[in-house]
mmCIF file of the N, C-alpha and C atoms, coordinates in Angstrom:
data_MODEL
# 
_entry.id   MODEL 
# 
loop_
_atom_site.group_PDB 
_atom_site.id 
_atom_site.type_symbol 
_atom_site.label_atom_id 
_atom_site.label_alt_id 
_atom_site.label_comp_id 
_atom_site.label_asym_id 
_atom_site.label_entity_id 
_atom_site.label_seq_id 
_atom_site.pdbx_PDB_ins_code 
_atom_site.Cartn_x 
_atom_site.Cartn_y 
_atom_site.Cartn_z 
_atom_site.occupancy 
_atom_site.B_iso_or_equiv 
_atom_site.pdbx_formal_charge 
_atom_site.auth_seq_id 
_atom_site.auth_comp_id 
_atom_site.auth_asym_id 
_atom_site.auth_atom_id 
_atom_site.pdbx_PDB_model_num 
ATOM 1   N N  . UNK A 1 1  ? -19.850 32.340 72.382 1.00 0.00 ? 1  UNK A N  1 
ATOM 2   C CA . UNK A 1 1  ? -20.224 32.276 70.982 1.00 0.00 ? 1  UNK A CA 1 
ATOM 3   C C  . UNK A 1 1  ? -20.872 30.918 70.691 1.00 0.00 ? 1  UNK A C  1 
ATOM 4   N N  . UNK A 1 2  ? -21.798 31.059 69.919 1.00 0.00 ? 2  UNK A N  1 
ATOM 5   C CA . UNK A 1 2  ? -22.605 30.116 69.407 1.00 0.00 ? 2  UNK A CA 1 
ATOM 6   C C  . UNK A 1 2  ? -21.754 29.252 68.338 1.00 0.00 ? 2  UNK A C  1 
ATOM 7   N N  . UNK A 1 3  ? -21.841 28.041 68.455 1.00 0.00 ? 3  UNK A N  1 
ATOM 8   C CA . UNK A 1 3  ? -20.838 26.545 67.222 1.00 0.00 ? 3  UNK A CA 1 
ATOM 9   C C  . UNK A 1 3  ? -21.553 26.858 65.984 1.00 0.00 ? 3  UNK A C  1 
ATOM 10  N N  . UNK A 1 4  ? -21.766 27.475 65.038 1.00 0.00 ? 4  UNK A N  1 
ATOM 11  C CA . UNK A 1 4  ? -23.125 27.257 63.995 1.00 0.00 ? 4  UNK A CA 1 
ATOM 12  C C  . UNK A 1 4  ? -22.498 25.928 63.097 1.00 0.00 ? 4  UNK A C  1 
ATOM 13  N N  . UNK A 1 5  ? -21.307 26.259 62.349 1.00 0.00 ? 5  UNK A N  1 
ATOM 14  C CA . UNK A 1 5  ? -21.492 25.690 61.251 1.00 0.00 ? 5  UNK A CA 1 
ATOM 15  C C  . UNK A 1 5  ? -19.534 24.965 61.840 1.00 0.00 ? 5  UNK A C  1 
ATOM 16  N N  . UNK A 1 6  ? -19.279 23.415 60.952 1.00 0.00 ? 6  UNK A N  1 
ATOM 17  C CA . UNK A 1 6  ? -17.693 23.498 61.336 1.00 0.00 ? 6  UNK A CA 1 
ATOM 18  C C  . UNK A 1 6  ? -17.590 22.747 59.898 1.00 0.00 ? 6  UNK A C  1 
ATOM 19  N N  . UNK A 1 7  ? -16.665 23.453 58.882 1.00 0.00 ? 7  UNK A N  1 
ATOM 20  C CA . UNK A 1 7  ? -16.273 22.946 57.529 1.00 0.00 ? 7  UNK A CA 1 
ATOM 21  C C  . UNK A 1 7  ? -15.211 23.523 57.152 1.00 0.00 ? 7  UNK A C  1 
ATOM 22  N N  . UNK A 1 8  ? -14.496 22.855 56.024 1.00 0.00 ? 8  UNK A N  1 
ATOM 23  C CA . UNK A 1 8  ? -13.546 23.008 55.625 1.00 0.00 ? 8  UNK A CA 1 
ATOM 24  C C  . UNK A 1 8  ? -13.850 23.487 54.316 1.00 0.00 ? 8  UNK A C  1 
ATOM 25  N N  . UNK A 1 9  ? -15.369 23.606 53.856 1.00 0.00 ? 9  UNK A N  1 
ATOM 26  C CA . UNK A 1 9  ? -15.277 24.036 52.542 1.00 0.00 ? 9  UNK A CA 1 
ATOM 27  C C  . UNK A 1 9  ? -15.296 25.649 52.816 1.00 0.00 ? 9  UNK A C  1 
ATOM 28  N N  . UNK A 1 10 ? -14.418 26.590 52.058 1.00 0.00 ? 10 UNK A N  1 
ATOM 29  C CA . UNK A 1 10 ? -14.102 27.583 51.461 1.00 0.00 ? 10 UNK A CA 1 
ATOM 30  C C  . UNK A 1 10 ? -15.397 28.495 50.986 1.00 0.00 ? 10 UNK A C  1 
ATOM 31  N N  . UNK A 1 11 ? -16.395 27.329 50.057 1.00 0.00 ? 11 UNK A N  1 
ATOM 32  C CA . UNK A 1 11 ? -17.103 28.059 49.743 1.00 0.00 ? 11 UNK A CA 1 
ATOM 33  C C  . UNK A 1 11 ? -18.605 28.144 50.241 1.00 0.00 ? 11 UNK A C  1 
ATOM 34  N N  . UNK A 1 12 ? -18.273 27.474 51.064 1.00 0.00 ? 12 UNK A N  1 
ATOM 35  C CA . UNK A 1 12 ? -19.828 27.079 52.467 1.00 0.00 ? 12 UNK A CA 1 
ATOM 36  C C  . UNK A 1 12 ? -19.483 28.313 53.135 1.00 0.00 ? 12 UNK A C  1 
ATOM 37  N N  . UNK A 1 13 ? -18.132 28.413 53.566 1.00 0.00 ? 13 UNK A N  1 
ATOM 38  C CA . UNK A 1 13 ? -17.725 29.755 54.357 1.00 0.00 ? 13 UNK A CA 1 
ATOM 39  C C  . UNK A 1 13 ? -18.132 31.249 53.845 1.00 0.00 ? 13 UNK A C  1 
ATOM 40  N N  . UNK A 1 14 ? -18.089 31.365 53.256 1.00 0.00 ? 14 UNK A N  1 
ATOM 41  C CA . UNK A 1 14 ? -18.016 32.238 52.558 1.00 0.00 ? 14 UNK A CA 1 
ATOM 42  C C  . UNK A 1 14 ? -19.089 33.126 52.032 1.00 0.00 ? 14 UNK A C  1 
ATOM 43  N N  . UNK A 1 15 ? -20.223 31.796 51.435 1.00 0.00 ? 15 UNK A N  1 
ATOM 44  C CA . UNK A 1 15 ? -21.743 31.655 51.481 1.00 0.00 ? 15 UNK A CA 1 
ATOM 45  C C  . UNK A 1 15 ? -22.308 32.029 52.856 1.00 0.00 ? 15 UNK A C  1 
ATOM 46  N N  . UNK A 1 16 ? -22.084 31.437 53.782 1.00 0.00 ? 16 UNK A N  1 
ATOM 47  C CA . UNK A 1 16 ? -22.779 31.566 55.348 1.00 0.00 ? 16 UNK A CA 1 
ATOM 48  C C  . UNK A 1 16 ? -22.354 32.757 55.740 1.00 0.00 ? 16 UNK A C  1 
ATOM 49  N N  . UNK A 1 17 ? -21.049 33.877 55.501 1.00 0.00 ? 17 UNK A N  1 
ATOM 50  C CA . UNK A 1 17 ? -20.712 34.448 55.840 1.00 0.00 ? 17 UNK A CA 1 
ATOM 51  C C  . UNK A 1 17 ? -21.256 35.824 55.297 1.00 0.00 ? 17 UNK A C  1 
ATOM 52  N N  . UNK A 1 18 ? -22.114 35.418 53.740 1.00 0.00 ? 18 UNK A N  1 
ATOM 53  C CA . UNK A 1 18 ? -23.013 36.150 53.410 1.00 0.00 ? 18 UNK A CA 1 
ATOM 54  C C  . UNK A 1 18 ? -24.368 36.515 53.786 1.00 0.00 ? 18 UNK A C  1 
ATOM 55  N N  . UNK A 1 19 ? -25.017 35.028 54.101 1.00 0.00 ? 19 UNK A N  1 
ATOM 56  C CA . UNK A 1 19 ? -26.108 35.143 54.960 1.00 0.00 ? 19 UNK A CA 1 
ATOM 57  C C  . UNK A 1 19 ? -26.050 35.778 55.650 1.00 0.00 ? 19 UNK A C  1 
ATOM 58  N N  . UNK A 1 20 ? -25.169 36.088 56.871 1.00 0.00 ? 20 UNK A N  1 
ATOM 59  C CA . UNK A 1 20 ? -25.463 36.401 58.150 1.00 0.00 ? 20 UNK A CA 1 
ATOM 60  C C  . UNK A 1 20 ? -24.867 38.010 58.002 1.00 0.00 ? 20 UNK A C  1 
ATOM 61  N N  . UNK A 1 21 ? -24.286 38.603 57.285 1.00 0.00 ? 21 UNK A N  1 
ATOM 62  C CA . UNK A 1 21 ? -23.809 39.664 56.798 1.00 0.00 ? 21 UNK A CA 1 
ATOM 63  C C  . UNK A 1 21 ? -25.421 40.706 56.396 1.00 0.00 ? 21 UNK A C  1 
ATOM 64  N N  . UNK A 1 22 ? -26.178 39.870 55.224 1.00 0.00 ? 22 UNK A N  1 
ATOM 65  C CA . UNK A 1 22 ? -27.091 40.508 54.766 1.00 0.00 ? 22 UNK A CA 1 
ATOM 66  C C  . UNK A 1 22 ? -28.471 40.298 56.101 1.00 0.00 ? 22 UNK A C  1 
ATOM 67  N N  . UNK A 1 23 ? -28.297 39.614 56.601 1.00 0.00 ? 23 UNK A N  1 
ATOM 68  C CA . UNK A 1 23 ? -29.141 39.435 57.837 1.00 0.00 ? 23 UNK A CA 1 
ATOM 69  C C  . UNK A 1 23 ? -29.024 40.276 58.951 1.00 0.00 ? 23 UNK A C  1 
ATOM 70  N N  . UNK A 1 24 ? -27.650 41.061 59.315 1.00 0.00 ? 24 UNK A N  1 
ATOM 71  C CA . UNK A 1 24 ? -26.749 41.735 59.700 1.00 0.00 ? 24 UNK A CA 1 
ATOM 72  C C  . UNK A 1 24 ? -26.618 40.995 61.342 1.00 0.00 ? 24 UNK A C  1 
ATOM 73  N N  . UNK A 1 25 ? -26.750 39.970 61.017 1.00 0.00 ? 25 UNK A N  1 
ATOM 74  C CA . UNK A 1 25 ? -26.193 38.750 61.548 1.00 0.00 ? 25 UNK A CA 1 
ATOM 75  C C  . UNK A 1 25 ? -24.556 39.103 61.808 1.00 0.00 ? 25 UNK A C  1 
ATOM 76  N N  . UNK A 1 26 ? -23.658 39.317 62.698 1.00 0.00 ? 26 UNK A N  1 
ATOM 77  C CA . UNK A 1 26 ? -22.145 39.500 63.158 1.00 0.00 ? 26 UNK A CA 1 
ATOM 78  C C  . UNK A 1 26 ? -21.694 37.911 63.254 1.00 0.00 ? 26 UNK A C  1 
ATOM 79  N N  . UNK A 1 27 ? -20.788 37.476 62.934 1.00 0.00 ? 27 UNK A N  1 
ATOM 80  C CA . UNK A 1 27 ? -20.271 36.038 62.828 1.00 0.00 ? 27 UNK A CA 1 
ATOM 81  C C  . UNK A 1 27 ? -19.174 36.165 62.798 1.00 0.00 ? 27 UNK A C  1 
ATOM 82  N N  . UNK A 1 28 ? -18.168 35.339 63.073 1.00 0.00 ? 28 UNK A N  1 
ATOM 83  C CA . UNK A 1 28 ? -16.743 35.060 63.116 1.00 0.00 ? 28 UNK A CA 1 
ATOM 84  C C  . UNK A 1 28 ? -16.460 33.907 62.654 1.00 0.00 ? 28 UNK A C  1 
ATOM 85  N N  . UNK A 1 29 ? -15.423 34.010 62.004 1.00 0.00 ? 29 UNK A N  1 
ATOM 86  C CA . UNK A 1 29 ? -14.491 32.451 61.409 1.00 0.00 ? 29 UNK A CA 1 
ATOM 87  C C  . UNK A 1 29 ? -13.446 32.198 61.982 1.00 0.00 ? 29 UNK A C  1 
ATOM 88  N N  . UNK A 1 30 ? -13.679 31.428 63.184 1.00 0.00 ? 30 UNK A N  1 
ATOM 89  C CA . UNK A 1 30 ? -12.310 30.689 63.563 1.00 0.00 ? 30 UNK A CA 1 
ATOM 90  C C  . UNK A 1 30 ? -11.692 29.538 63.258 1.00 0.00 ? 30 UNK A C  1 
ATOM 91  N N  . UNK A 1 31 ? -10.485 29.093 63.858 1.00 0.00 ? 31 UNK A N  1 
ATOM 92  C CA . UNK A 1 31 ? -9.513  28.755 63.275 1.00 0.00 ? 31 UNK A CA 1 
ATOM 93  C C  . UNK A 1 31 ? -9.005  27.989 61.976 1.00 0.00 ? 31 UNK A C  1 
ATOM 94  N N  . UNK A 1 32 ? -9.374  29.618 61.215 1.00 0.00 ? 32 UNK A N  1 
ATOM 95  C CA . UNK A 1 32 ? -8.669  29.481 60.260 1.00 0.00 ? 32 UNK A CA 1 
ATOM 96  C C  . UNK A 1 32 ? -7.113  29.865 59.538 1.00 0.00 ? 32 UNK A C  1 
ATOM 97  N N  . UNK A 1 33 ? -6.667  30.527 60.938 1.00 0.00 ? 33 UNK A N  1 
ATOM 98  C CA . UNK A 1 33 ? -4.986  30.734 61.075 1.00 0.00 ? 33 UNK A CA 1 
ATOM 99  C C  . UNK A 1 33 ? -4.542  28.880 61.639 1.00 0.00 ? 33 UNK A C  1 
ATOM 100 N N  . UNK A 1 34 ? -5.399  28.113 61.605 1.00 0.00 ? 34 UNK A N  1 
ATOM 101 C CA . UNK A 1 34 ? -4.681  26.587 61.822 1.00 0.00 ? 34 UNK A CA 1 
ATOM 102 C C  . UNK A 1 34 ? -4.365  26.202 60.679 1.00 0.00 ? 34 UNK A C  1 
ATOM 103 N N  . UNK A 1 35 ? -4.073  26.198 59.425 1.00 0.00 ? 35 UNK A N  1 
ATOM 104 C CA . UNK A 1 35 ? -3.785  25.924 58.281 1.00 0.00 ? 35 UNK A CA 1 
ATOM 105 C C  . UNK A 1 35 ? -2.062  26.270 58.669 1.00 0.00 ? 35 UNK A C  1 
ATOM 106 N N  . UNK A 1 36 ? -1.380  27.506 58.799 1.00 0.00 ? 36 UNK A N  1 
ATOM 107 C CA . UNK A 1 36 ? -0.252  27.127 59.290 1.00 0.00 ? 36 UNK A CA 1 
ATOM 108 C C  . UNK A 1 36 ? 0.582   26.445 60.083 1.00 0.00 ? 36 UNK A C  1 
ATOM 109 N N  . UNK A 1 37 ? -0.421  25.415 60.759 1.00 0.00 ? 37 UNK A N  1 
ATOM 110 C CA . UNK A 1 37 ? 0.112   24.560 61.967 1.00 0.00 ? 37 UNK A CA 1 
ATOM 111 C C  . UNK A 1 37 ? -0.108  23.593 60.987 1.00 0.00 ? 37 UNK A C  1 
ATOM 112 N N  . UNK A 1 38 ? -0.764  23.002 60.739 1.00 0.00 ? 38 UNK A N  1 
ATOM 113 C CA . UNK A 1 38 ? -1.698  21.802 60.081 1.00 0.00 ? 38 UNK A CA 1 
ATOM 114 C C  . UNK A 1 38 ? -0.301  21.704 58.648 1.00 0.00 ? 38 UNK A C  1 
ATOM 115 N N  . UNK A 1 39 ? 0.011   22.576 58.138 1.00 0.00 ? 39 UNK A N  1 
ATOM 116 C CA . UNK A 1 39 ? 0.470   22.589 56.850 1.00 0.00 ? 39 UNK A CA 1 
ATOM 117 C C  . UNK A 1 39 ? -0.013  22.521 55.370 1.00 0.00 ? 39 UNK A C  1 
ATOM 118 N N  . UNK A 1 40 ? -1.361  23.319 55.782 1.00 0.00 ? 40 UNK A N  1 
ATOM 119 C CA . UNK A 1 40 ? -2.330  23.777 54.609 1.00 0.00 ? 40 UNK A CA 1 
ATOM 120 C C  . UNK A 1 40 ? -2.825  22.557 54.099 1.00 0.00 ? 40 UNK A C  1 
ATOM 121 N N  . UNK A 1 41 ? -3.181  21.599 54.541 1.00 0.00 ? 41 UNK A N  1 
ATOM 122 C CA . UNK A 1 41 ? -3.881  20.356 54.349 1.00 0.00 ? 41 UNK A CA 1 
ATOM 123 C C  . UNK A 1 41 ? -5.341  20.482 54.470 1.00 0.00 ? 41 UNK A C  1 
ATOM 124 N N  . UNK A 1 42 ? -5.993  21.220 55.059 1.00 0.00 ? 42 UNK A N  1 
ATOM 125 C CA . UNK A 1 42 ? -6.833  21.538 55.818 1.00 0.00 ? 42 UNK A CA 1 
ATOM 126 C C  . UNK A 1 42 ? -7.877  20.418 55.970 1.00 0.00 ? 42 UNK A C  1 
ATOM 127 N N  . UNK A 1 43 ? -7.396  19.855 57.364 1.00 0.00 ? 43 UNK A N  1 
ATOM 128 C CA . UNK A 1 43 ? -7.656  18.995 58.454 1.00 0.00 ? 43 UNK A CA 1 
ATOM 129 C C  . UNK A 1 43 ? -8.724  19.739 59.159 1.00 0.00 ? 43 UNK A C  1 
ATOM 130 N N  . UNK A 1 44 ? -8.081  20.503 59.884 1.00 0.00 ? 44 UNK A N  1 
ATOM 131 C CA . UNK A 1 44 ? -8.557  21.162 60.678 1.00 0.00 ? 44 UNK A CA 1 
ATOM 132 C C  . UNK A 1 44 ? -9.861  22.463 60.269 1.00 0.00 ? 44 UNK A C  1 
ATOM 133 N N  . UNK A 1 45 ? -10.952 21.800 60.756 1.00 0.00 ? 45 UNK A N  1 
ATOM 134 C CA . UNK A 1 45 ? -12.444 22.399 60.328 1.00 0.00 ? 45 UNK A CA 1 
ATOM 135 C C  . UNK A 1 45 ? -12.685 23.968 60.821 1.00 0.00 ? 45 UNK A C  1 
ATOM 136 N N  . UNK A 1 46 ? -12.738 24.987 60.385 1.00 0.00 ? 46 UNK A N  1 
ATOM 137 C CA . UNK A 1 46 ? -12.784 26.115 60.168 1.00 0.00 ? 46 UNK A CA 1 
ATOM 138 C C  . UNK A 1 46 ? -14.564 26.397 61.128 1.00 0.00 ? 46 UNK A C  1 
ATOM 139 N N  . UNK A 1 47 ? -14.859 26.849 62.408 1.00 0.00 ? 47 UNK A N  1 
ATOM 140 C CA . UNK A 1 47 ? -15.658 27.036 62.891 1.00 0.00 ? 47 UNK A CA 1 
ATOM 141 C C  . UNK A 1 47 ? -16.480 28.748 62.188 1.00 0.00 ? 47 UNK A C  1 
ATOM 142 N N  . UNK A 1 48 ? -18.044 28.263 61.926 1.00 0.00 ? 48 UNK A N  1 
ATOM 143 C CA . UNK A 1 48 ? -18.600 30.049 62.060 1.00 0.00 ? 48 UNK A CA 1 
ATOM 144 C C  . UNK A 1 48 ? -18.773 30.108 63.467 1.00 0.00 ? 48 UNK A C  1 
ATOM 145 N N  . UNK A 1 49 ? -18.910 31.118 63.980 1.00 0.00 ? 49 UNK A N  1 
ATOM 146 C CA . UNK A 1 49 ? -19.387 31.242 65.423 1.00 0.00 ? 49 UNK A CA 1 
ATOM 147 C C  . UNK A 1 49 ? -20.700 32.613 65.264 1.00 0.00 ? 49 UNK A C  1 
ATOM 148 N N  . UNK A 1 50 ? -21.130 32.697 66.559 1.00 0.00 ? 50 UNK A N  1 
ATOM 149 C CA . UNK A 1 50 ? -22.488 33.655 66.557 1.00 0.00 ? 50 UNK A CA 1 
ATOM 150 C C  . UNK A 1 50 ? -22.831 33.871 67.806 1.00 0.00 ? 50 UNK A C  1 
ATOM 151 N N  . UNK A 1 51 ? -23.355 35.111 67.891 1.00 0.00 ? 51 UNK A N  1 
ATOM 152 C CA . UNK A 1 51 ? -23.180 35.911 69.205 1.00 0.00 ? 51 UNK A CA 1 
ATOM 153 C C  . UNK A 1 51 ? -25.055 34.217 69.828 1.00 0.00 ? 51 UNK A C  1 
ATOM 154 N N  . UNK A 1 52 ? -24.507 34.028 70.522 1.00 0.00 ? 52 UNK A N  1 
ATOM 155 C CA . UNK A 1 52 ? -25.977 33.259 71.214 1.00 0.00 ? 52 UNK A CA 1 
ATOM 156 C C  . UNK A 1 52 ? -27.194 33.883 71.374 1.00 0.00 ? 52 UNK A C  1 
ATOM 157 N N  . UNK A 1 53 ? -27.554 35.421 70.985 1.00 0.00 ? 53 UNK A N  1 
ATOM 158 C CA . UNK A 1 53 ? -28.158 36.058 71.224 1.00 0.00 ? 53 UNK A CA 1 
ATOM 159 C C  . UNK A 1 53 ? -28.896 35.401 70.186 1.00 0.00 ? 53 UNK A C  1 
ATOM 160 N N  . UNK A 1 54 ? -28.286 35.634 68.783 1.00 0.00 ? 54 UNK A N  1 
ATOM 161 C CA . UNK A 1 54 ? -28.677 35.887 67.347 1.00 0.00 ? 54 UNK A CA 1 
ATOM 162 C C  . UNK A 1 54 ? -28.523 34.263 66.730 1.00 0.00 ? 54 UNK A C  1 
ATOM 163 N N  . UNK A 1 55 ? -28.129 33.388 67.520 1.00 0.00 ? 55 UNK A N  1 
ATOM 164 C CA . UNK A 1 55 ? -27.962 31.589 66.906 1.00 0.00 ? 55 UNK A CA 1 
ATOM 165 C C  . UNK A 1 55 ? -29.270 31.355 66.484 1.00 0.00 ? 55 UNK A C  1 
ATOM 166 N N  . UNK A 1 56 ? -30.521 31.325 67.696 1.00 0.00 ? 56 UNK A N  1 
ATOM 167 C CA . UNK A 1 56 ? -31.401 30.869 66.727 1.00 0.00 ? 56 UNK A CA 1 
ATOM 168 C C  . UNK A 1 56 ? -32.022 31.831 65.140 1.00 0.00 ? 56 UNK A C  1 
ATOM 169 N N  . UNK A 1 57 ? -31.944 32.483 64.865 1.00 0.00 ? 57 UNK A N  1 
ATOM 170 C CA . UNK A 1 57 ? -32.339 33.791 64.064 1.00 0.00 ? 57 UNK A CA 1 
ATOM 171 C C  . UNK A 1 57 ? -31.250 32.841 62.943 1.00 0.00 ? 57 UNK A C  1 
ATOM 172 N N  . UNK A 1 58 ? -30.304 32.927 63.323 1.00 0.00 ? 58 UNK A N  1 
ATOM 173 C CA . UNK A 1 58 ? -28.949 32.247 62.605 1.00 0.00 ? 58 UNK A CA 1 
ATOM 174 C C  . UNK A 1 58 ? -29.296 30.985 61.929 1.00 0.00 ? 58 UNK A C  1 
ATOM 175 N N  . UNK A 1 59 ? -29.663 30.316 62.850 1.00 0.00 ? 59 UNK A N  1 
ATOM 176 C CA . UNK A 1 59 ? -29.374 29.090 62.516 1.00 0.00 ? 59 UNK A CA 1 
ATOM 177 C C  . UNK A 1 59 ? -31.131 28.875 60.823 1.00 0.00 ? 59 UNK A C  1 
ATOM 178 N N  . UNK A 1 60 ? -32.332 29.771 61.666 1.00 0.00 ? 60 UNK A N  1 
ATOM 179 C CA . UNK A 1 60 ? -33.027 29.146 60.484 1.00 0.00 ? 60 UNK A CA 1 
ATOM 180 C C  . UNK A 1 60 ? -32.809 30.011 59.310 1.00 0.00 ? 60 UNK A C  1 
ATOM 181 N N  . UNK A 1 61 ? -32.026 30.636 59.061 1.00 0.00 ? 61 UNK A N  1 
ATOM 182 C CA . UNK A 1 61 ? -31.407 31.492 58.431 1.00 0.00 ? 61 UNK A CA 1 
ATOM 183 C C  . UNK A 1 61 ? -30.707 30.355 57.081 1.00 0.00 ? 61 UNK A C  1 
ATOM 184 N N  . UNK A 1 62 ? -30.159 29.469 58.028 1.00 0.00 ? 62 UNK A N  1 
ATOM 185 C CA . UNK A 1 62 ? -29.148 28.680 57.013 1.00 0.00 ? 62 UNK A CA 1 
ATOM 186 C C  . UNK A 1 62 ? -30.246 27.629 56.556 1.00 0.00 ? 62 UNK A C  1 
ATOM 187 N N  . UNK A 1 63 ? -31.147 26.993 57.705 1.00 0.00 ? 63 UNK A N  1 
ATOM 188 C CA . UNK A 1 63 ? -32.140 25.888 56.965 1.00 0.00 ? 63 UNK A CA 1 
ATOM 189 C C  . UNK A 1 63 ? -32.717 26.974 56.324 1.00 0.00 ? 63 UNK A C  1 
ATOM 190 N N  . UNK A 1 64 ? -33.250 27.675 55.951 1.00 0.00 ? 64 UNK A N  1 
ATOM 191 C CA . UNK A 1 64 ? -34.283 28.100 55.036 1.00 0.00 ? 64 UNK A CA 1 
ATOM 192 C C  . UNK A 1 64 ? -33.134 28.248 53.870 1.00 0.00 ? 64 UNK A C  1 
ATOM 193 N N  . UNK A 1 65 ? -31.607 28.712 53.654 1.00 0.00 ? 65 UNK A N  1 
ATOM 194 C CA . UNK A 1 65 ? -31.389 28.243 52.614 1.00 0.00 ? 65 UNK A CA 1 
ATOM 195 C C  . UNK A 1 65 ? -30.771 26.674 52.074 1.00 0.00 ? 65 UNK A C  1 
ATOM 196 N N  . UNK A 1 66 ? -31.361 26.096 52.820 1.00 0.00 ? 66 UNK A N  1 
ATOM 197 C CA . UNK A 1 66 ? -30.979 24.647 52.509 1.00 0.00 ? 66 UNK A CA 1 
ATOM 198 C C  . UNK A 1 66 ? -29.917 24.282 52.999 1.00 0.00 ? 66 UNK A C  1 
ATOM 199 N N  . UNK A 1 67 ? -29.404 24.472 54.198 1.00 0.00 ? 67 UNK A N  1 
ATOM 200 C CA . UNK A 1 67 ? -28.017 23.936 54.397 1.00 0.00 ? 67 UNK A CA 1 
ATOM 201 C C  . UNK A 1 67 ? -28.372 23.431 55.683 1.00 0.00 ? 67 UNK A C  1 
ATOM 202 N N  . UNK A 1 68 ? -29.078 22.758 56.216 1.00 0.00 ? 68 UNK A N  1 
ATOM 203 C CA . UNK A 1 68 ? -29.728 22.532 57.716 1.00 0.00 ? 68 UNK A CA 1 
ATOM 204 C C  . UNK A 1 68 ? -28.537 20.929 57.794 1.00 0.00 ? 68 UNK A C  1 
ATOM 205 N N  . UNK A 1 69 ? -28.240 20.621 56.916 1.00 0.00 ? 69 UNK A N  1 
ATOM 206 C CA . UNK A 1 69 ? -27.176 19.320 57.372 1.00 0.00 ? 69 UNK A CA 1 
ATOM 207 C C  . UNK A 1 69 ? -25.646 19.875 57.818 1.00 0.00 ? 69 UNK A C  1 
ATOM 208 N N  . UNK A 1 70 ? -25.732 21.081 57.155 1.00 0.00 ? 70 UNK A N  1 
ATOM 209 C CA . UNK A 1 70 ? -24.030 21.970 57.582 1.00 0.00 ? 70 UNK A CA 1 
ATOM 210 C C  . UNK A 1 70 ? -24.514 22.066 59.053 1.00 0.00 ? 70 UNK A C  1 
ATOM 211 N N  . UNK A 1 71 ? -25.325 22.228 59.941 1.00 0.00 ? 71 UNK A N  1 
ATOM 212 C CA . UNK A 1 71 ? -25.406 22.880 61.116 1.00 0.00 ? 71 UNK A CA 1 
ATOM 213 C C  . UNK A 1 71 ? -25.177 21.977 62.205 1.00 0.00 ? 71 UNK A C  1 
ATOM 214 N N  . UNK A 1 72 ? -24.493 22.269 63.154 1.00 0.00 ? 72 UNK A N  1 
ATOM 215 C CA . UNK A 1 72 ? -24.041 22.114 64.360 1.00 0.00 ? 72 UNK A CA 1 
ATOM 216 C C  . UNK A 1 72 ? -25.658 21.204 65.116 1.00 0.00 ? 72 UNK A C  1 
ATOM 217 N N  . UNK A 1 73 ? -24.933 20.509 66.495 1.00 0.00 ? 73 UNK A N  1 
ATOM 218 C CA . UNK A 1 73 ? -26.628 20.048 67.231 1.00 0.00 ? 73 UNK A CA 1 
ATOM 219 C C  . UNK A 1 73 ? -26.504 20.966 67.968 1.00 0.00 ? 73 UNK A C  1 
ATOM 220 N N  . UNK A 1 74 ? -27.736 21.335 68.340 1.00 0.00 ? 74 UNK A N  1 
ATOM 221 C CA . UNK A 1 74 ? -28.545 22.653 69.207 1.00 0.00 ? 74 UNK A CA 1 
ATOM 222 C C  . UNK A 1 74 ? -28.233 21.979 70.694 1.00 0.00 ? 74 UNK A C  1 
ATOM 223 N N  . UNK A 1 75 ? -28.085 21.969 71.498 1.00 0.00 ? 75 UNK A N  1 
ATOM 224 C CA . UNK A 1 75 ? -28.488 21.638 73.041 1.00 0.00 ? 75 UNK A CA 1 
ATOM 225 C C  . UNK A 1 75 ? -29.147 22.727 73.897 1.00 0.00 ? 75 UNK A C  1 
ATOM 226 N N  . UNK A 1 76 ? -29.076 22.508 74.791 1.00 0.00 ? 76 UNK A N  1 
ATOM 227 C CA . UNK A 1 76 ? -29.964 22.993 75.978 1.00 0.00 ? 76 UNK A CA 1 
ATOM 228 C C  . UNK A 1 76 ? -29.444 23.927 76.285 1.00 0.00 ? 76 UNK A C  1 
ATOM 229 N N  . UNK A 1 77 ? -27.539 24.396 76.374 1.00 0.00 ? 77 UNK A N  1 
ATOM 230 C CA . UNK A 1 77 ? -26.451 25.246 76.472 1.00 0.00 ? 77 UNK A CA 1 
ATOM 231 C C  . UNK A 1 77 ? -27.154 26.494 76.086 1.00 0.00 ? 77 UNK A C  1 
ATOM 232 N N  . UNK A 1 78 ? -27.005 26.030 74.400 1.00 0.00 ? 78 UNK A N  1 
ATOM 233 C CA . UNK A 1 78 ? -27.447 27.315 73.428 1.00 0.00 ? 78 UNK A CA 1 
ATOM 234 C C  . UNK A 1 78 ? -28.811 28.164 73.586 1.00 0.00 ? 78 UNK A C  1 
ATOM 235 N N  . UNK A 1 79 ? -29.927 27.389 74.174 1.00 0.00 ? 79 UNK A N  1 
ATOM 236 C CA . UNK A 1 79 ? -30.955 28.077 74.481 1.00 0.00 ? 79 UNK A CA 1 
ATOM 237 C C  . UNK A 1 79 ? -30.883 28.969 75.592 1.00 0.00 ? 79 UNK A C  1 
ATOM 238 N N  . UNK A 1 80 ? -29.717 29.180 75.914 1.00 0.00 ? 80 UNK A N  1 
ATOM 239 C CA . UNK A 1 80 ? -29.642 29.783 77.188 1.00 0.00 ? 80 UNK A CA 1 
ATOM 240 C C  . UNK A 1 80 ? -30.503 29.198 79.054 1.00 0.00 ? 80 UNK A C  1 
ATOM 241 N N  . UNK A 1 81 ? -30.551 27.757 78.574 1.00 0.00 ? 81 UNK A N  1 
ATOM 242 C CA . UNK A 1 81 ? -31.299 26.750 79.351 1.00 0.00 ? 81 UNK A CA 1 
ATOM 243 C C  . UNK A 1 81 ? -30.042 26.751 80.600 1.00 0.00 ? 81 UNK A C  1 
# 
């Protein structure tokens, strides 16, 4: 799975999780069952993830709606390099 986005805001999540929904973009939110370890402080940054197939598609997905500073760095990994 592709790193896209790592935040703790709720409503970045949520938003991105729309993008990629109406894009029909498949994404996952992990660990966000760490809030019961953590003790709901939330420390611990809530990953989107994305099939690597669909990251780049993904990713200008989020810069075109303005969120290109939420995003993860690209490497050589992700290009399938």
């Amino acid at each position: 799975m592709h790193d896209l986005i790592r935040t703790n805001d709720p409503v970045l999540i949520s938003f991105v999780e729309s993008l990629m929904r109406d894009a029909g973009i498949g994404c996952m939110v992990a660990d966000s069952g760490m809030s019961i370890l953590e003790g709901s402080v939330g420390v611990i940054p809530r990953r989107i993830l994305v099939d690597p197939e669909m990251a780049a598609q993904a990713r200008r997905i989020i810069i075109d709606a303005g969120l290109e500073e939420e995003l993860r760095p690209w490497n050589d990994r992700d290009a399938g390099a």
